[in-house]
N, C-alpha and C positions, 0 to 999 in steps of 0.2 A: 419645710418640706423639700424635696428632690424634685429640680424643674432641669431640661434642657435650654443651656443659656448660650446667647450669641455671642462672640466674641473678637471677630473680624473673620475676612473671608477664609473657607474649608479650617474653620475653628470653632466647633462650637461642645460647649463640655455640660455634664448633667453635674451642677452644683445645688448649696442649698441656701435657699431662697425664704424670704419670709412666709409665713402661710395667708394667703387671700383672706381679706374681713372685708363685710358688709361696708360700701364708702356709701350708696345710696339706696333709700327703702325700696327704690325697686330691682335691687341687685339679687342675686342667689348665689350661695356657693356651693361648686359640682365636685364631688371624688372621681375623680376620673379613672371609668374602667377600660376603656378602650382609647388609642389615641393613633395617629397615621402622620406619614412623612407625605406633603403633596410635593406633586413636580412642581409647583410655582414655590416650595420651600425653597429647591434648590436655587431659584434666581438667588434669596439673603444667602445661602451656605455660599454662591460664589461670587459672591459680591455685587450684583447687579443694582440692587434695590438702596435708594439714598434713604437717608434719616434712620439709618439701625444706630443703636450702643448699645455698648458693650454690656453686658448682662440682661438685653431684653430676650424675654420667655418664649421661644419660638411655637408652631403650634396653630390651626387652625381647625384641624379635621379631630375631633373628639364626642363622645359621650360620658355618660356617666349618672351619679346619683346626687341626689337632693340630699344635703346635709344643713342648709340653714336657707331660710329667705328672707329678703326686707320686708318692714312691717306693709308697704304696699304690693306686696306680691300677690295676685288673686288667685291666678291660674295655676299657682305650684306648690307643694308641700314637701316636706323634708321625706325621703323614702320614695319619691317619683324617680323613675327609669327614664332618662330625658337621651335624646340627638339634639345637637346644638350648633344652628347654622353660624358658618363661619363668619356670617355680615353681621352686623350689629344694627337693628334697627328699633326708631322710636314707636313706631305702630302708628302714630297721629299726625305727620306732617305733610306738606303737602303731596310728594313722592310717594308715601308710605301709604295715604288716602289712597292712591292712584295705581299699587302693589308694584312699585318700582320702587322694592328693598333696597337695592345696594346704592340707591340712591336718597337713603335717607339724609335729610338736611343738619339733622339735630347731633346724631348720635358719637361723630367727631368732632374730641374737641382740639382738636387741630385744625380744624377746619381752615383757618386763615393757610396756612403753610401751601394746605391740598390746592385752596385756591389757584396761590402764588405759582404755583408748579402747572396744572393745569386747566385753571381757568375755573373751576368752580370746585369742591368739596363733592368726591360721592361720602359712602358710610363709611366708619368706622371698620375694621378685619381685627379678628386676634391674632395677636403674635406675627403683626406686616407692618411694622415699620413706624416712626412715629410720624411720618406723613402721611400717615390714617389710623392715626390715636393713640399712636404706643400701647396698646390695650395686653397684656400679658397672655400669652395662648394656651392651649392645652395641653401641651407636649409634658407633664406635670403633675403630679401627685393631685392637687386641688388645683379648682380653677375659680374666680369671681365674673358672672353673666352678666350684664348691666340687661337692661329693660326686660327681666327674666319672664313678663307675661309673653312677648311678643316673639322672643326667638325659639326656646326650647320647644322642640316637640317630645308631648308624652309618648312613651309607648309601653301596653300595658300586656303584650304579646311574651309567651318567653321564650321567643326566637333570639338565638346569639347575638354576641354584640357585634362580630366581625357580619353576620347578613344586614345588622342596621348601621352602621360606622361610617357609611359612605351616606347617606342620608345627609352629613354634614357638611359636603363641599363638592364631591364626581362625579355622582350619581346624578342630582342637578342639573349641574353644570354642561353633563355630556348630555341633558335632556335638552335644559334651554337651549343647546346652541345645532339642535336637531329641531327644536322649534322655531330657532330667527331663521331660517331654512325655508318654510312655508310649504314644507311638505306638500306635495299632490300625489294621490296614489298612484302608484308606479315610477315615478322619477329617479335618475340614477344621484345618488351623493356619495362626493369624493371626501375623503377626513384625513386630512394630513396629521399624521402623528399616532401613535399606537400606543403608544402609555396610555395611562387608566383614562382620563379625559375622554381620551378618542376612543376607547375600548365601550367606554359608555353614550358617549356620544353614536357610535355606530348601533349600539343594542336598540337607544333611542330611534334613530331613523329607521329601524324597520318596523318599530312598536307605530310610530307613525305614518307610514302608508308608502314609503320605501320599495321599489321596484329591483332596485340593485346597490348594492354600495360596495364599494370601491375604496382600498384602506393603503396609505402610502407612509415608509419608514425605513429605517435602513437597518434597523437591530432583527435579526431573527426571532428572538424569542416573541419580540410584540408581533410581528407580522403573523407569525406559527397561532398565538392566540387572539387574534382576530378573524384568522383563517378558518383555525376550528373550532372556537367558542363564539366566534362572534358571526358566523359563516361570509365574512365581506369577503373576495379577489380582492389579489393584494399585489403591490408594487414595491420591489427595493429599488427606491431612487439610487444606489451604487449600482445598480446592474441596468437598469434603465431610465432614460429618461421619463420621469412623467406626462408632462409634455404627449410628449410622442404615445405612449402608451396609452394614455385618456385618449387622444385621439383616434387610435387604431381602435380602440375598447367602445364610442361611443359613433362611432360611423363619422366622423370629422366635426361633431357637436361638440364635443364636451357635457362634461356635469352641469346637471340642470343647479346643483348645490354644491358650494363646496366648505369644508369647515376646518377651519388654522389650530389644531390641540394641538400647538407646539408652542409658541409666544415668541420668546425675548431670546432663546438660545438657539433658534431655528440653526441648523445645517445644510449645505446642498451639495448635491454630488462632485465633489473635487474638489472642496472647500478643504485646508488642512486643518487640522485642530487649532485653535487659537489661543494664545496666552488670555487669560479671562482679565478685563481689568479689572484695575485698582481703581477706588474711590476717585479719585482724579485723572482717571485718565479720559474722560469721557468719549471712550468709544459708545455709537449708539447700536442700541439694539440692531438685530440683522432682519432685513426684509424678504429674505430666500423664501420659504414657504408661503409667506404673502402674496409674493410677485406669482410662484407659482400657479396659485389659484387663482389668478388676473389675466394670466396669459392661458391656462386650462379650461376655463368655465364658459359655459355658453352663452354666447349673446344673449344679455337679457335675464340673465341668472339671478343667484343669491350668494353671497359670500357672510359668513359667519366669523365669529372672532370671540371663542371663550380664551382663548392664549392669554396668556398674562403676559403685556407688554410692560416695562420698566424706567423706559426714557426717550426720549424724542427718536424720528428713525429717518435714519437717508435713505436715497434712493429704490422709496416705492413706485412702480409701474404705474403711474397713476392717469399718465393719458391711455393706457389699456382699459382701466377700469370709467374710465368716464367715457370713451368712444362705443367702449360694448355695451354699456347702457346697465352696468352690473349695480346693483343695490348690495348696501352691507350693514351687517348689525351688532353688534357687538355688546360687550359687559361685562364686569360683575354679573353672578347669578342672585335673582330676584329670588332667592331664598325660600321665604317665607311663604311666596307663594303655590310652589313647587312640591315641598317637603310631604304636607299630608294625602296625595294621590300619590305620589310615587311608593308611600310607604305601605300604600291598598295593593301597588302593583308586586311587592314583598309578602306581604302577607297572603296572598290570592295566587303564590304561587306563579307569576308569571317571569320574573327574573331573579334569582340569587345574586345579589352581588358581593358576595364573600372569592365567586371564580377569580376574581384579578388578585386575591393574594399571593404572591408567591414566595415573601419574608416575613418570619414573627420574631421581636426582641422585646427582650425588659428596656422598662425607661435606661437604665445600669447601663445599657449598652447601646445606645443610641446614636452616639461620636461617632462609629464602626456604621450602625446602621446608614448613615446620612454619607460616609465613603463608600457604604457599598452600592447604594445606590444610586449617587452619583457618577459612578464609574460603569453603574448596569455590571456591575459583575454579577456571574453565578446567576445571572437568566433574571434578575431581580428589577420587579415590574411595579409590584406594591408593597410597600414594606407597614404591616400594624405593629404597636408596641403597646405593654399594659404597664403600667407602674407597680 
């Protein structure tokens, strides 16, 4: 089959690959009709993320169809129309008891590595690295599910793939991290970052009882559509301080919330572009947007953290955030638990999230896809591809 394969950083080519076979009876294998580039791809395209080789199947945000299952598969049959969350989770362990998916125990088996790195194993991701599983992603003609009862969701709706596609990984993701938020109705939340994340993340907080929100970025294109699809005030940290601007915006409070959809590549105003490193050079991730939200948020706040951080980080604010008395929360998205109300909030007409597309390619053209939007050219926000 034709997969997009990793092959060192801003290198990755659509080769062909062996096709996916059942390795355990509770596995399934998916034809993939729909597939997406996430922004936390880009951390592997430029090299942030340890433990990639060369020809692993990139790929987390996918759907598709039921083509075979393992003989313990209960929940799924061959011709089901599945979303298929990006964690890998066993359904029975003690985390997964407790609906703290991305923190299944079981389902990486790397698990010693993830320890070694960060002090304990979360789950399993497709197509992230083999410090959480090597597991082959979707970006891919076929794909192999492991614990196929526990992560696919059916959907038996024939709404498009591009309105269900995010179901997989953004959608989520910008919910949970508008729910570690702790929402009161009316409070203002500030969302750093404007790409899909933060575009859903912002939908999220006003679905949740959101008074104001407040969208900070420096690309046009994302500011334009969180302005008028997502209706937040917005701030170009190039043309203003944040900072300053929260404070003017919030009567000298600050945001009762604030939420990091940026991670590991964060940016800040006069920062120059940076040569990205190399595998060894251990530059660490950048704490710009984090500090931000430590020195913006109001005494007593909430600081949220769906960003995908990649390595250890200097120089966060951290006597800011412990004097102001600021709580934070962070993660993987708990998946599993997420998917089937969000997927009522689609069906019910309450939000389309097909709006963040703004790029379609074939698998064929993917290498292109992943420079284009890497670079944010040509206004490109979300890019789907179909195989």
């Amino acid at each position: 089959m034709k997969a997009l394969t990793w092959h060192g950083t801003h290198d990755v080519r659509v080769d062909t690959v062996p096709d996916p076979r059942i390795q355990d009876p509770g596995d399934a294998i998916l034809k993939v009709t729909a597939t997406a580039i996430c922004g936390s791809d880009l951390h592997l395209y430029n090299g942030l993320m340890p433990a990639m080789e060369p020809g692993d199947v990139l790929g987390h945000e996918f759907m598709g169809e039921v083509v075979e299952v393992g003989k313990e598969v209960r929940n799924l049959k061959k011709g089901d129309r599945v979303v298929v969350p990006f964690t890998i989770a066993c359904g029975h362990c003690f985390f997964c008891d407790k609906r703290l998916y991305s923190l299944c125990e079981t389902s990486n088996p790397n698990a010693d590595d993830a320890a070694q790195a960060m002090g304990h194993s979360p789950a399993a991701l497709f197509g992230y690295s083999h410090l959480l599983g090597g597991i082959p992603g979707g970006q891919a003609e076929y794909v192999r599910v492991p614990h196929a009862d526990v992560g696919p969701l059916k959907v038996a709706s024939d709404m498009k793939d591009e309105q269900l596609l995010f179901l997989s990984d953004i959608y989520p993701t910008g919910y949970m991290a508008a729910a570690n938020c702790d929402i009161s109705a009316g409070d203002t939340v500030a969302v750093w970052g404007c790409g899909p994340v933060g575009q859903f993340a912002i939908r999220s907080a006003w679905m949740l009882g959101a008074g104001r929100v407040i969208a900070i970025d420096r690309v046009p294109e994302r500011l334009a559509l969180a302005e008028t699809q997502s209706q937040a005030e917005v701030i170009n940290f190039e043309k203003d301080d944040p900072y300053r601007r929260l404070m003017e915006m919030t009567r000298g409070y600050g945001p009762d919330s604030c939420i990091d959809a940026v991670g590991a590549e964060a940016h800040g105003a006069g920062d120059p572009e940076y040569q990205r490193r190399d595998s060894d050079s251990g530059e660490p991730n950048r704490p710009t947007a984090l500090n931000q939200m430590i020195q913006s948020c109001r005494k007593g706040g909430q600081l949220s953290i769906p960003g995908v951080y990649t390595d250890s980080m200097d120089g966060v604010a951290f006597n800011g955030l412990m004097n102001k008395g600021l709580s934070l929360k962070s993660g993987q998205t708990h998946m599993q638990a997420y998917m089937p109300a969000l997927l009522q909030t689609i069906e019910l007409g309450n939000i389309d999230p097909s709006f963040i597309i703004t790029h379609r390619y074939g698998l064929n053209d993917a290498a292109n896809a992943y420079a284009d939007f890497n670079a944010k050219q040509d206004g490109c926000i979300k890019v789907v591809m179909t195989p």
